[in-house]
C-alpha positions as CSV (number, residue, x, y, z in Angstrom):
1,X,2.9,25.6,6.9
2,X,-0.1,24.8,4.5
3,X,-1.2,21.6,5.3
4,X,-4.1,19.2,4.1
5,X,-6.1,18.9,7.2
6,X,-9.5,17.3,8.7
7,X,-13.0,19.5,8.7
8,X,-15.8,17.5,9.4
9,X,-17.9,20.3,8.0
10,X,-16.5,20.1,4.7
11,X,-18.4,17.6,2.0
12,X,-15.2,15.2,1.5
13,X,-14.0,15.8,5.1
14,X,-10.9,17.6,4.5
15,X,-8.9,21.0,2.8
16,X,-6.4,22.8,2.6
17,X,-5.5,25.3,5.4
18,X,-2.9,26.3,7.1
19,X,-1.5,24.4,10.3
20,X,1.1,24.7,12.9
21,X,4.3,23.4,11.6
22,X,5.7,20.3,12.8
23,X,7.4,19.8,16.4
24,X,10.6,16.8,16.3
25,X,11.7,14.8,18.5
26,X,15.2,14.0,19.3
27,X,15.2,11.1,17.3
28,X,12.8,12.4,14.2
29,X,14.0,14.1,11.1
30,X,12.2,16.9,9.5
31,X,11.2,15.9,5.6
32,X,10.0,18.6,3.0
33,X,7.1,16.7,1.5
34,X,7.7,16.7,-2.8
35,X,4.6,14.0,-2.9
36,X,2.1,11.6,-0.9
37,X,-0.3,9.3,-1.7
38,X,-3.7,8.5,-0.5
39,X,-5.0,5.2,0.2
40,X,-8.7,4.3,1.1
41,X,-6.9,3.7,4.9
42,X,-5.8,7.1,5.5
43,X,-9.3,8.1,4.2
44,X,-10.9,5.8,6.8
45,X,-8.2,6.8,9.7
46,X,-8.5,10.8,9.1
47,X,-12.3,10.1,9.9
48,X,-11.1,9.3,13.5
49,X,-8.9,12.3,13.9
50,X,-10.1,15.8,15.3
51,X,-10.5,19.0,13.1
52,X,-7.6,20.3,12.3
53,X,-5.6,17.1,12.6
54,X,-3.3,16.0,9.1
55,X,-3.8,12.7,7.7
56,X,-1.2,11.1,5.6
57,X,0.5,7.7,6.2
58,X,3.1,7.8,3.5
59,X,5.4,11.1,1.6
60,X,8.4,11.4,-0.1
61,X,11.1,14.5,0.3
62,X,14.2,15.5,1.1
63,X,15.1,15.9,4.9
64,X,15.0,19.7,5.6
65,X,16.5,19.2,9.3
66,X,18.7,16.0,10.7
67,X,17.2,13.9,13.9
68,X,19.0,15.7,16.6
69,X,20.1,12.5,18.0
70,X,22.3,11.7,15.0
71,X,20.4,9.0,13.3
72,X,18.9,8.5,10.2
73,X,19.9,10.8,6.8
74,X,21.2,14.0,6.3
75,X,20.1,17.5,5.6
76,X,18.8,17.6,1.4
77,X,18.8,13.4,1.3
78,X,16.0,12.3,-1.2
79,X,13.4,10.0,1.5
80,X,10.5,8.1,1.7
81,X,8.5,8.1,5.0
82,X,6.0,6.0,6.8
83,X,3.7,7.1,9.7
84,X,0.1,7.1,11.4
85,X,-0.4,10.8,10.1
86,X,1.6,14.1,9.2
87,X,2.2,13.4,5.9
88,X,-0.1,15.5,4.1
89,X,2.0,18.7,4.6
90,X,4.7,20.9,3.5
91,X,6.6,19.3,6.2
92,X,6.6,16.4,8.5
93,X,8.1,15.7,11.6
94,X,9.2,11.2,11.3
95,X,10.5,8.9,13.2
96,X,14.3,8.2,11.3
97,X,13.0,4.4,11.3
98,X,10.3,5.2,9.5
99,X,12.4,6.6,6.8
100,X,14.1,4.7,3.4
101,X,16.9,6.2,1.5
102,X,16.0,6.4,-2.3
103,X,18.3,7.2,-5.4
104,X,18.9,10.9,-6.2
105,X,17.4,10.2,-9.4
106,X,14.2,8.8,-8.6
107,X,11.1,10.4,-9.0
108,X,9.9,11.3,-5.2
109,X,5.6,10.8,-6.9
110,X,6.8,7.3,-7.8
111,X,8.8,6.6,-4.7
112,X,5.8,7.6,-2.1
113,X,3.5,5.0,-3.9
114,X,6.0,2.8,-1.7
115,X,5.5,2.9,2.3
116,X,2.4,1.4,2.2
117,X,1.3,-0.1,-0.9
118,X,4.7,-2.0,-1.9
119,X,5.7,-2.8,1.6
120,X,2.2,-4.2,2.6
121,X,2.7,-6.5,-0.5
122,X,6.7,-7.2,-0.3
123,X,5.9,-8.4,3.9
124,X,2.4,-10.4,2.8
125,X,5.0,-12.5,0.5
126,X,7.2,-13.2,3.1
127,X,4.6,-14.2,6.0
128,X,3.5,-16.9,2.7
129,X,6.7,-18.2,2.8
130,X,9.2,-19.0,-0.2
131,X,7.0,-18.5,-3.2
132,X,9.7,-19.9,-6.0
133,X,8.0,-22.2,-8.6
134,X,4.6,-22.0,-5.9
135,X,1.8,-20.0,-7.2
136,X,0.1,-17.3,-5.5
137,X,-3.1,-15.9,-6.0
138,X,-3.9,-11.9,-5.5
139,X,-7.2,-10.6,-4.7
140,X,-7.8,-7.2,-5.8
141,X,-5.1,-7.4,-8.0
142,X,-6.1,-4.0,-9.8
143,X,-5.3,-1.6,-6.8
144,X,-2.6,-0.2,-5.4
145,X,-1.4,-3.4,-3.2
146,X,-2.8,-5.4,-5.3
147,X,-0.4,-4.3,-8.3
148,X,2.6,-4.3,-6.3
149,X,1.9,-7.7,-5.1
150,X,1.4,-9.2,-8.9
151,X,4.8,-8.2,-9.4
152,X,6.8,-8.6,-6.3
153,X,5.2,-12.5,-6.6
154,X,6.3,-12.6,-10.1
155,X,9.9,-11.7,-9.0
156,X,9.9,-14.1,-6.4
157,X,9.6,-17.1,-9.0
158,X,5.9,-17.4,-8.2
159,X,2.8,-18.1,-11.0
160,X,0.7,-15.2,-10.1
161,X,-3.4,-15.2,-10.4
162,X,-4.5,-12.0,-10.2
163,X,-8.2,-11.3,-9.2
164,X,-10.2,-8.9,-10.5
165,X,-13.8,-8.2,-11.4
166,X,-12.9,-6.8,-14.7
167,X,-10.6,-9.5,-16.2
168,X,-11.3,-8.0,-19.8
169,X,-10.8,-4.8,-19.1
170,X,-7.4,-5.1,-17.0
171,X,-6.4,-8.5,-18.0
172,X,-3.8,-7.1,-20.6
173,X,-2.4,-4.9,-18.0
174,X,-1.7,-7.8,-15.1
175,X,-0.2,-9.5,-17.4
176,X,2.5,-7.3,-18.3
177,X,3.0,-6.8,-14.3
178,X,4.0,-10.2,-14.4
179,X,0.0,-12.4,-13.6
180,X,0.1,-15.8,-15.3
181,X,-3.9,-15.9,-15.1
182,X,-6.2,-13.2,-14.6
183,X,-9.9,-14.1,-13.3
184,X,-13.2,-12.5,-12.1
185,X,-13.2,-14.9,-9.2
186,X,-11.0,-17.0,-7.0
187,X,-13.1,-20.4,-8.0
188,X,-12.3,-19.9,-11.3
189,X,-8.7,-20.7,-11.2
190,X,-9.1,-24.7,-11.0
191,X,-5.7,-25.1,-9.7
192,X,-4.9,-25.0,-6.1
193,X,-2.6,-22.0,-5.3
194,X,-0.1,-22.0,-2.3
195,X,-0.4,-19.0,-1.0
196,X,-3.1,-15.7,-1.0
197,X,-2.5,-11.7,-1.1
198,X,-6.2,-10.5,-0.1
199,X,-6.5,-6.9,0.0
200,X,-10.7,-7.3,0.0
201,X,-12.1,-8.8,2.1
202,X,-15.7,-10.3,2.6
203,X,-17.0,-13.5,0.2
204,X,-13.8,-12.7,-2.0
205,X,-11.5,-14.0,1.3
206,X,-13.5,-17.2,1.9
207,X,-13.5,-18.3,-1.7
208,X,-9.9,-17.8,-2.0
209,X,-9.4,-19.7,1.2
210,X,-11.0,-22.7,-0.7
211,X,-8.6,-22.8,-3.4
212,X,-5.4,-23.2,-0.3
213,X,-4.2,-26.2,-0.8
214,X,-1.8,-28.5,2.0
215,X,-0.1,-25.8,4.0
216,X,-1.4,-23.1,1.8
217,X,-1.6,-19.5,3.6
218,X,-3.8,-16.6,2.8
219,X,-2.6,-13.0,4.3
220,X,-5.5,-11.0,5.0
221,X,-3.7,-7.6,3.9
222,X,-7.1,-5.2,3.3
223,X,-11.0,-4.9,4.0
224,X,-12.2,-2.6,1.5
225,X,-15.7,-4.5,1.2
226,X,-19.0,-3.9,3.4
227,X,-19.5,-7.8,3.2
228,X,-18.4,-9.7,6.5
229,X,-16.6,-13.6,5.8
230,X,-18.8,-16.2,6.8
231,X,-17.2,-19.7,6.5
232,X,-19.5,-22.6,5.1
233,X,-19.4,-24.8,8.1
234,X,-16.7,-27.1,8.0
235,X,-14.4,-24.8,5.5
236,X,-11.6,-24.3,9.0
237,X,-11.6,-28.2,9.3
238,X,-9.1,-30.0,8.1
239,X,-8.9,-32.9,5.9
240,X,-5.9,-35.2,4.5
241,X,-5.4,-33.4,1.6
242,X,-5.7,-30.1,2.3
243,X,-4.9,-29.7,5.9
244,X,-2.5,-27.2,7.4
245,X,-4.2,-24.1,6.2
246,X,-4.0,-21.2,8.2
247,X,-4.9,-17.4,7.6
248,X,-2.6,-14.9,9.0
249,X,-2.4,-10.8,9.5
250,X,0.1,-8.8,10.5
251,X,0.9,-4.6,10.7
252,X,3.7,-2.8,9.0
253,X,4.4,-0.7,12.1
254,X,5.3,-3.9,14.1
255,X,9.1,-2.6,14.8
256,X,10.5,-4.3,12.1
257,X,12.8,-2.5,10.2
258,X,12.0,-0.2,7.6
259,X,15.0,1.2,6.0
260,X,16.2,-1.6,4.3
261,X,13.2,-2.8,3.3
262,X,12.0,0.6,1.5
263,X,15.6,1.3,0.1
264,X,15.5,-2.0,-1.8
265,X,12.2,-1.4,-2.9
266,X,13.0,2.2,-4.3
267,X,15.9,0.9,-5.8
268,X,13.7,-1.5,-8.2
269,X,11.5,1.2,-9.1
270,X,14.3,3.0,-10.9
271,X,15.5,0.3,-12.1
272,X,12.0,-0.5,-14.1
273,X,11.6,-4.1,-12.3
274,X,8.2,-2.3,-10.3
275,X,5.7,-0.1,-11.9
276,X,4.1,2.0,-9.5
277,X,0.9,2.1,-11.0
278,X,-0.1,5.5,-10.8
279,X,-3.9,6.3,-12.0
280,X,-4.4,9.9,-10.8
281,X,-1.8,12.4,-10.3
282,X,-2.5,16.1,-9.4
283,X,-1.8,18.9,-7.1
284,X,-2.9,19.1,-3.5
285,X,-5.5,21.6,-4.6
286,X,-7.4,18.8,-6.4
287,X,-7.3,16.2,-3.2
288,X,-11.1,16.5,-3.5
289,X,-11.2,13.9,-6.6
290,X,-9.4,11.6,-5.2
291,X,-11.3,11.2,-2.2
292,X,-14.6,11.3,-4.2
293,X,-12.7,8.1,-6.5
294,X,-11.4,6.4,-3.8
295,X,-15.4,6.4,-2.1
296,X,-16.9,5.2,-5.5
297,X,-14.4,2.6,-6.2
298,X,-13.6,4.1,-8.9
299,X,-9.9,4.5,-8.5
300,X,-7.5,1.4,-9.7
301,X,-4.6,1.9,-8.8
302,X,-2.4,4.7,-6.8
303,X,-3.3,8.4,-6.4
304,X,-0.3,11.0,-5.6
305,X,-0.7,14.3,-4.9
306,X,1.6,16.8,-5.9
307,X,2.3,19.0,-2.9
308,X,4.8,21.8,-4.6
309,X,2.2,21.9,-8.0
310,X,-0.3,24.3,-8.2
311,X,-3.3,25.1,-10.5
């Protein structure tokens, strides 16, 4: 099968080639990739892999061959699919609980913006807490995460402050995903704010940490800075206003369900209550850009690739 795969030797890291196809287990399905996505993780990840290896935590298809055991979807059901790697390839062999059902109608580009981005967001909101009538603040509002998690807040009944170093340039845009305030900096936003999405990192996290207020939690969801947090001595102590404060991480590949979780959020894509946010789209024979955008910065948003597309 062709396959996107790791070569340290090459200037980005990575091409196309061909690899050996995909192996299942009893209890994996076998899913012709339509689309993936790349996030600056699986960039970071494929750096750790051998030549040869294929990156890819998320794709969307159609199952090609049923999990022997019996579980999960059928052969020629429309999926979207979560793992460590495999994904950027014709095929890939995936765990059946790593695999959401999506509507027949959906476009599979759209739906593979989902695994990571969208879930990352949808289970940061949940280790806040209800969020209805609270407001919650989102660092890095303008990426991939970051847009999901503007508007799964918004849904949730939450005022959303979105984050972002260009507030002139993308303010228009967060708004319309559902932000109530759009700022350059966390210490702008005068108000306290219950809960935090941070998908940066670095001097961003602490001073959105200072704007917690009583029993206020900030989800440390992504490090995509060089800077490391350094607290102001005294920040972690707490006081009788604003005490209870914690900061808390979790993984998506925890062993909590997926399914359910990645059907309901395809099913509010096609219905138009997400926007997935797309800012590059191309075939698999153009990965090289994205990689390149994704190292400058200069990417806001998500990236999918196109496997069946070509030049």
């Amino acid at each position: 099968m062709r396959a996107i795969v790791v070569d340290s030797a090459h200037p980005v890291g990575i091409r196309l080639a061909e690899a050996p196809p995909s192996q299942p287990r009893a209890s994996e399905a076998v899913v012709r990739v339509a689309a993936f996505t790349i996030n600056y993780g699986d960039i970071a990840t494929a750096q750790s892999l051998p030549d040869g290896a294929v990156p890819g935590w998320e794709a969307a298809g159609y199952v090609a061959q049923a999990a022997a055991d019996g579980s999960g979807p059928g052969v020629g059901t429309p999926v979207i699919s979560l793992g460590e790697a495999g994904g950027w390839a014709e095929y890939r062999a995936v765990d059946t609980a790593m695999l959401g059902v999506v509507p027949d109608a959906a476009d599979l580009g759209e739906m593979s913006t989902l695994p990571v981005a969208a879930n990352s967001a949808l289970r940061a909101l949940r280790r806040i807490g209800p969020i209805l009538g609270r407001t919650v603040m989102v660092t890095g509002a303008t990426g991939g995460v970051g847009r999901y998690a503007v508007q799964l807040a918004h849904l949730g009944g939450a005022t959303v402050v979105a984050v972002t170093t260009s507030p002139d340039r993308y303010g228009a845009e967060l708004r319309s995903l559902g932000a109530s305030y759009v700022v350059a900096s966390p210490g702008q936003h005068r108000g306290e704010v219950h809960g935090v999405i941070d998908c940066v990192g670095g001097d961003l996290l602490v001073q959105a940490f200072d704007r917690l207020g009583r029993d206020g939690v900030l989800v440390a969801l992504g490090h995509v800075t060089s800077q490391p947090e350094v607290f102001p001595v005294g920040t972690l102590i707490a006081d009788p206003s604003r005490h209870n404060r914690s900061i808390v991480t979790f993984h998506q590949l925890d062993g909590s369900p997926l399914a359910p979780d990645l059907g309901w959020l395809s099913a509010r894509l096609v219905e138009g209550r997400l926007r997935p946010s797309i800012a590059w789209r191309g075939p698999w024979t153009r990965v090289a850009e994205v990689i390149e955008r994704l190292h400058t910065g200069s990417l806001h948003g998500k990236a999918v690739v196109d496997v069946a597309v070509d030049e």
